[in-house]
C-alpha positions as CSV (number, residue, x, y, z in Angstrom):
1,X,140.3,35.5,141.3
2,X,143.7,33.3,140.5
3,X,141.1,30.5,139.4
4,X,139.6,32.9,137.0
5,X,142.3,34.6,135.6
6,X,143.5,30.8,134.9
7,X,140.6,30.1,133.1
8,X,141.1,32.7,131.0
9,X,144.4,31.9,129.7
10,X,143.2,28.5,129.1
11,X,141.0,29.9,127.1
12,X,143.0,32.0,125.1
13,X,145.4,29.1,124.7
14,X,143.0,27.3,123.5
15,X,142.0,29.8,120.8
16,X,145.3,30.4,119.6
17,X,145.6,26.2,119.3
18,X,142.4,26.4,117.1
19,X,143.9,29.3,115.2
20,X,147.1,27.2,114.2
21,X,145.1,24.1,112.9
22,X,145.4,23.5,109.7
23,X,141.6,22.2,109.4
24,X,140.3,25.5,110.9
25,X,142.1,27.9,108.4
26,X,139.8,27.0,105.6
27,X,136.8,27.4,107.3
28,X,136.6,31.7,106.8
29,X,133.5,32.0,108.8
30,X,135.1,30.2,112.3
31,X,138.6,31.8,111.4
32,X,136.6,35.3,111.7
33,X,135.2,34.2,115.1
34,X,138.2,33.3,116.6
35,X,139.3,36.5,115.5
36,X,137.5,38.2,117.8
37,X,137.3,35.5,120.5
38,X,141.2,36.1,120.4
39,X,140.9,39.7,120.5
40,X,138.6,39.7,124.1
41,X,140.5,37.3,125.8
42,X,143.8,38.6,125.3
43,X,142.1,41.9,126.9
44,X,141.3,39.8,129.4
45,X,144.8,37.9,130.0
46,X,146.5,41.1,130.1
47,X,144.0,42.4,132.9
48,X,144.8,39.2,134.4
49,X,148.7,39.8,134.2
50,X,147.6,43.3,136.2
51,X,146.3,41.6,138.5
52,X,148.7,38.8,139.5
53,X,151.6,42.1,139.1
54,X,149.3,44.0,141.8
55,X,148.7,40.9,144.3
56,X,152.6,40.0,144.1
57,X,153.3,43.9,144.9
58,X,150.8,43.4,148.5
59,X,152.4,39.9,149.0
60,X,155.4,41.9,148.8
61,X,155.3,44.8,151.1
62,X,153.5,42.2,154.0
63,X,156.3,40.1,153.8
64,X,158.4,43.4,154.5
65,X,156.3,44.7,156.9
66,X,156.7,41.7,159.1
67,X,160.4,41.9,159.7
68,X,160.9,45.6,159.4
69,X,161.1,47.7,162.9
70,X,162.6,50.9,161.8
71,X,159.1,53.1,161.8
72,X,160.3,55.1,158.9
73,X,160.7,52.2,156.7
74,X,157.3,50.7,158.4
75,X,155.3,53.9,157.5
76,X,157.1,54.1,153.5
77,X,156.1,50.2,153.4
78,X,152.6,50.9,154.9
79,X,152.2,53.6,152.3
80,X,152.9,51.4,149.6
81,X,150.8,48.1,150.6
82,X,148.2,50.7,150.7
83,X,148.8,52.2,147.0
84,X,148.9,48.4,146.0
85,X,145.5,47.5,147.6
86,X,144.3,50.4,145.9
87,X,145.5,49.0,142.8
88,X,144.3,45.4,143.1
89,X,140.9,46.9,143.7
90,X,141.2,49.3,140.4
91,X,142.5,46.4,138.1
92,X,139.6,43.7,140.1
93,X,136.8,46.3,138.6
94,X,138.2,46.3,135.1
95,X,138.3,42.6,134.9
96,X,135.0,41.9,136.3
97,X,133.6,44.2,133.7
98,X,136.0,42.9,131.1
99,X,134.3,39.6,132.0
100,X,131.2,40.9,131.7
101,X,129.0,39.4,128.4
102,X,129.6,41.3,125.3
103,X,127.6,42.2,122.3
104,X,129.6,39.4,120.1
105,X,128.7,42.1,117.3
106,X,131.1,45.0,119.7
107,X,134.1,44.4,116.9
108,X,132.5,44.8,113.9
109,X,132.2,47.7,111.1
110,X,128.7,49.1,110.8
111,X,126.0,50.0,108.0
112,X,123.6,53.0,108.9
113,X,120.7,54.3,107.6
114,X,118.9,57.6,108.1
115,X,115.8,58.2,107.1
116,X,113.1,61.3,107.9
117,X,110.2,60.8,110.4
118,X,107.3,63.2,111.1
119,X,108.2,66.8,110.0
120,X,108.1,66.6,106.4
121,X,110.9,68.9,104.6
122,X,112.1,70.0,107.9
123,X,113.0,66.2,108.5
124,X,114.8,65.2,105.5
125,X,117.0,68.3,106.5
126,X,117.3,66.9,110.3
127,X,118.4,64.1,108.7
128,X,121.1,65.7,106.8
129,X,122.6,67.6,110.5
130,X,122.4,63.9,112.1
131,X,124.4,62.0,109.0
132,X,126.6,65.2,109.2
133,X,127.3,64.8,113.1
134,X,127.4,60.6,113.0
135,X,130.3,61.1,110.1
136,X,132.2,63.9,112.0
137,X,131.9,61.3,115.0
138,X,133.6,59.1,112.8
139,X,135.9,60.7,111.9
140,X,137.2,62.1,115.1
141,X,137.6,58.2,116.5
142,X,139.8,57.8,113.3
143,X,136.8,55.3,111.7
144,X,136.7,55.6,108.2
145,X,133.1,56.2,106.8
146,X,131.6,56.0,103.1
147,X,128.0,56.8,101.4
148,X,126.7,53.4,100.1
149,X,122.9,55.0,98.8
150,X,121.3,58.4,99.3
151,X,118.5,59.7,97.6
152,X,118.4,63.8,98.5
153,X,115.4,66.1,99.0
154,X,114.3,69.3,97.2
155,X,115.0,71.7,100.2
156,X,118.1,69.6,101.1
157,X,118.8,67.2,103.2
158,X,117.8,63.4,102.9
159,X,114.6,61.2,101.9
160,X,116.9,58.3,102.8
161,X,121.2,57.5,103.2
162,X,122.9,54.6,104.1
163,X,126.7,54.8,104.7
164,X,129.2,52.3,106.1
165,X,131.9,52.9,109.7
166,X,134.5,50.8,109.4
167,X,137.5,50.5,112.3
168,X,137.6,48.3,115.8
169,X,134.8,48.7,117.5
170,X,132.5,50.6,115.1
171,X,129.7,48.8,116.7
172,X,130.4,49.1,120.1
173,X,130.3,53.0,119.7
174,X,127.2,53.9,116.6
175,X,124.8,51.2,118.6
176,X,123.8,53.2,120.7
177,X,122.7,56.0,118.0
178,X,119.7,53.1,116.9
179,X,116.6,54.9,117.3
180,X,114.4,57.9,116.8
181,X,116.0,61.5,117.2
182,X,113.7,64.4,117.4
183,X,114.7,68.3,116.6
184,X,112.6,71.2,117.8
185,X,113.9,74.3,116.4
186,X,112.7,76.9,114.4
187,X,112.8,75.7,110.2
188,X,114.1,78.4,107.7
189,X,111.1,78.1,105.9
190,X,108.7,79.3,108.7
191,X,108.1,82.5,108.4
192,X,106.4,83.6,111.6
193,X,108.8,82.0,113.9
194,X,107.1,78.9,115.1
195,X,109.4,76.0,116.7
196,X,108.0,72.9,115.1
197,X,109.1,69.0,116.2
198,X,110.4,66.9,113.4
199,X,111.9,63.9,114.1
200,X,114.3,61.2,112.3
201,X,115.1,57.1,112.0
202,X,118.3,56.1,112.5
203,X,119.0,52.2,112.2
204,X,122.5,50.8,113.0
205,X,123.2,47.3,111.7
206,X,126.6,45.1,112.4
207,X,128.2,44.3,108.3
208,X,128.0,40.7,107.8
209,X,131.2,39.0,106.8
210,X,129.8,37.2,102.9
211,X,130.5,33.8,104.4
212,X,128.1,34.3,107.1
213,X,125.2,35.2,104.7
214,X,124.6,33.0,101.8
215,X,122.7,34.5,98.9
216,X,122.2,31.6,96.1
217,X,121.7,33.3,92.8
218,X,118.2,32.2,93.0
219,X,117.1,34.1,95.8
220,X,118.2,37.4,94.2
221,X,116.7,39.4,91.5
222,X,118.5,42.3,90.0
223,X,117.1,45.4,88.0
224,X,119.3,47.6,86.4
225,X,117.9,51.3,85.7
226,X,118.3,54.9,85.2
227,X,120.0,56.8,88.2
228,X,117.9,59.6,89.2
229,X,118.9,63.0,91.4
230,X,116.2,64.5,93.7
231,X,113.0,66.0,91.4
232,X,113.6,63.7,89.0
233,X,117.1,64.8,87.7
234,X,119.4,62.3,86.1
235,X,122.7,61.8,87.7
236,X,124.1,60.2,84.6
237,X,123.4,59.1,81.0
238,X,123.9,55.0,82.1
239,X,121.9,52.4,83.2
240,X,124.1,51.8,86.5
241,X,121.7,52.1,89.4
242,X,120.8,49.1,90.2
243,X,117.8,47.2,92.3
244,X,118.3,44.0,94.3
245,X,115.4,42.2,95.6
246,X,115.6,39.3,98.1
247,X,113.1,37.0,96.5
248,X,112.1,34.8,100.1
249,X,111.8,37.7,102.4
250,X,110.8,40.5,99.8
251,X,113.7,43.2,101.2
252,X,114.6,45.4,98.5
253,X,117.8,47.9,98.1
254,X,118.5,50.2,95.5
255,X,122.2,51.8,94.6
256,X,122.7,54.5,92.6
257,X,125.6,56.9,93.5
258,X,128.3,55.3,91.7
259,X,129.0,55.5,87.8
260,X,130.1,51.9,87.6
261,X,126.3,49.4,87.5
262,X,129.3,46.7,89.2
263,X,130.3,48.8,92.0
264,X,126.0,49.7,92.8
265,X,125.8,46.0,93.0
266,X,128.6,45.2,95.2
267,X,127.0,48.0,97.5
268,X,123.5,47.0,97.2
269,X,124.9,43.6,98.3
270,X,126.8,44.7,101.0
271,X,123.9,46.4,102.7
272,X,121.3,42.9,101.9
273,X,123.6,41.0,103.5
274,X,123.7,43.4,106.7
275,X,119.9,43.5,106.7
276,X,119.3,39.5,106.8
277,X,122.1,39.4,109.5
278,X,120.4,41.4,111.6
279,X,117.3,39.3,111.3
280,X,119.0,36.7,111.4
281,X,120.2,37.8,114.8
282,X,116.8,39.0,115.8
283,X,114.9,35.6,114.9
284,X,117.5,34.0,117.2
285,X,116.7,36.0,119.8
286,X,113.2,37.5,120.3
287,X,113.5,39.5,123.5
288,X,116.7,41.8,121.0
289,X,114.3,42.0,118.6
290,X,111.8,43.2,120.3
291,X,114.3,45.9,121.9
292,X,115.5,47.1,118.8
293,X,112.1,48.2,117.5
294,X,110.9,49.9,120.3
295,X,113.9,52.0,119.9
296,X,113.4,52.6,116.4
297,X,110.1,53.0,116.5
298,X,107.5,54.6,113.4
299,X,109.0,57.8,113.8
300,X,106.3,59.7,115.3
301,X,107.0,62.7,117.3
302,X,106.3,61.4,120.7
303,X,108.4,58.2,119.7
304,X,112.0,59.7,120.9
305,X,116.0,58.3,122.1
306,X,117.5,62.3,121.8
307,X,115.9,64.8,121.8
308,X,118.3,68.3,120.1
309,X,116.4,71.8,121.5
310,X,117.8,74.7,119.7
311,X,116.4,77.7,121.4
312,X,117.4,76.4,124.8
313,X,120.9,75.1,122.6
314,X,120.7,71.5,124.9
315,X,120.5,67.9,123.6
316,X,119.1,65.3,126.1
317,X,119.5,61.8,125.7
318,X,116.2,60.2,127.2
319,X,117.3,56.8,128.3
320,X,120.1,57.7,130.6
321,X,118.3,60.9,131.4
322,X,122.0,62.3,130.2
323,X,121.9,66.7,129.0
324,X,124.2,68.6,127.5
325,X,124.0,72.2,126.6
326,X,126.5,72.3,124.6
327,X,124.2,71.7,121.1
328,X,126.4,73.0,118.3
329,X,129.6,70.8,120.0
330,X,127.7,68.4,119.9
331,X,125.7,68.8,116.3
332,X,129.9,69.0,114.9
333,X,130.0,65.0,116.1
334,X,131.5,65.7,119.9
335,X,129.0,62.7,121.0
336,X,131.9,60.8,123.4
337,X,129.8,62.5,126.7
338,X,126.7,60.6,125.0
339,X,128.5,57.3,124.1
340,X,130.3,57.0,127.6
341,X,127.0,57.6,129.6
342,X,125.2,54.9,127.3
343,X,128.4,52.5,127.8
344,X,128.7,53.3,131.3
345,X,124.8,52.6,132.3
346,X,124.7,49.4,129.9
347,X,127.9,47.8,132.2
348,X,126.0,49.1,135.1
349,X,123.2,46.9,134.1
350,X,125.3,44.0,133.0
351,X,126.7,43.3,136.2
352,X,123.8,43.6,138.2
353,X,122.7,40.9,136.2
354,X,125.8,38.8,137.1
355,X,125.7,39.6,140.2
356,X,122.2,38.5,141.1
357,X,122.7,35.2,139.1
């Protein structure tokens, strides 16, 4: 373990060398990964300072042990080379699973987008509760969130919104929202009581820095138009939503909630570029990629990650086989039970894999 705690201050040395270099500091896009190549190894070093503290304190109390005959002070120093051992074990776990790969995307702020599945009305509002509960998440890990594009429904609710996280971590903690989530519950529109199945898309994407995603002027093709409110309603008397297609791989986003045509653009942009990173990321590798779209799925009611059961007020997350029945807690964005099982099994997992390698 000394060997690789070196390492890792090596590392970070090394990092903090490339940091100070003059030649590196112009170069946004490598300054931005050794950003974050700073920020996991000095979580790492100070693990590693925990450790060295712990295996100085049983080096310690051995030492003590062997020239002390008084059996009151032997038993007090027995106590403690115990409570140290202890301790060396704790602080050996945390670094192991410190050391453990990480999603290189874990630091990064996060673009969502919700959008109703099977279920029809009922849906687009299902998709309004989840946005509601992912925002109040948000908010209670003091992330900062804000609407990009939404396009409401008639009976409320959303036929599509896309809204940004932004704080440490944002993608360590919404990642594992990616998916399908399905609602059973009686809708206020049915009138004899029936519980009907509707469920919901929700697609989690790590923001791309701009220098990371280049977008030449002729691969882009903007439309300026009309903004329109659900039913055909105008949200104002300019031309400021605005279209941007990606001309070489046809993806197409539209922004309309803000008055300014500059400020649609800049968000249209923002969530492109998120978009072609995340096939960028999924062309590199092909095993993600095909991960990430069995989780998201079509949308079809058998097609499920959560599952949120109103009459019996539980919500059951399908891949850890995690329940709470604690619905409305968790519909008001209490989702840390949720995020800690996901977190907890994914580790789980990792160091298997390390393990057997």
């Amino acid at each position: 373990m000394e060997e690789l705690v070196t390492q890792i201050e090596q590392a970070l040395a090394e990092v903090e060398r490339e940091l100070s270099d003059a030649a590196v500091s112009s170069d946004l896009q490598r300054m931005a990964q050794l950003g974050r190549r700073h920020k996991e190894l000095s979580e790492q070093a100070a693990l590693g300072q925990r450790w060295r503290a712990a295996s100085q304190g049983i080096a310690d109390a051995r030492g003590l042990l062997e020239s002390e005959s008084d059996p009151e002070m032997r038993s007090y120093l027995e106590a403690e080379l115990a409570s140290s051992e202890e301790a060396l074990g704790a602080v050996e776990e945390e670094l192991r699973l410190a050391l453990v790969e990480r999603d290189p995307n874990d630091g990064r702020d996060v673009i969502i987008e919700l959008r109703p599945g099977a279920g029809g009305d009922e849906a687009a509002l299902f998709t309004g509760d989840i946005y509601k509960m992912l925002t109040e998440y948000a908010a209670r890990l003091g992330f900062k969130t804000e609407t990009l594009s939404s396009t409401g429904s008639e009976q409320g609710g959303f036929r599509e919104v896309t809204f940004e996280v932004t704080g440490d971590g944002a993608y360590s903690i919404f990642k594992w929202e990616s998916g399908v989530h399905r609602v059973q519950r009686v809708p206020e529109t049915e009138s004899q009581g029936r519980i009907h199945t509707s469920t919901m898309t929700v697609a989690v994407l790590p923001e791309a820095e701009e220098v990371e995603v280049d977008l030449p002027a002729k691969d882009i093709k903007i439309d300026v138009m009309r903004s329109t409110g659900p039913g055909g309603q105008s949200v104002n008397t300019t031309d400021s939503a605005v279209r941007v297609t990606h001309l070489p791989t046809g993806i197409v986003v539209a922004c309309q909630d803000e008055r300014s045509q500059i400020q649609n653009r800049e968000r249209a942009l923002k969530i492109l570029r998120a978009r072609l990173y995340e096939r960028a990321l999924e062309e590199r590798n092909a095993a993600e990629a095909a991960e990430r779209l069995s989780q998201i799925g079509t949308g079809e009611r058998s097609e499920k990650i959560r599952t949120y059961n109103y009459p019996e007020r539980r919500v059951t997350d399908h891949r850890v086989k995690f329940t709470s029945h604690n619905l409305d807690v968790v519909m008001a964005g209490d989702l840390s039970a949720f995020t800690q099982a996901l977190q907890d099994e994914d580790r789980r997992r990792k160091l298997e894999v390390a393990s057997s390698a």
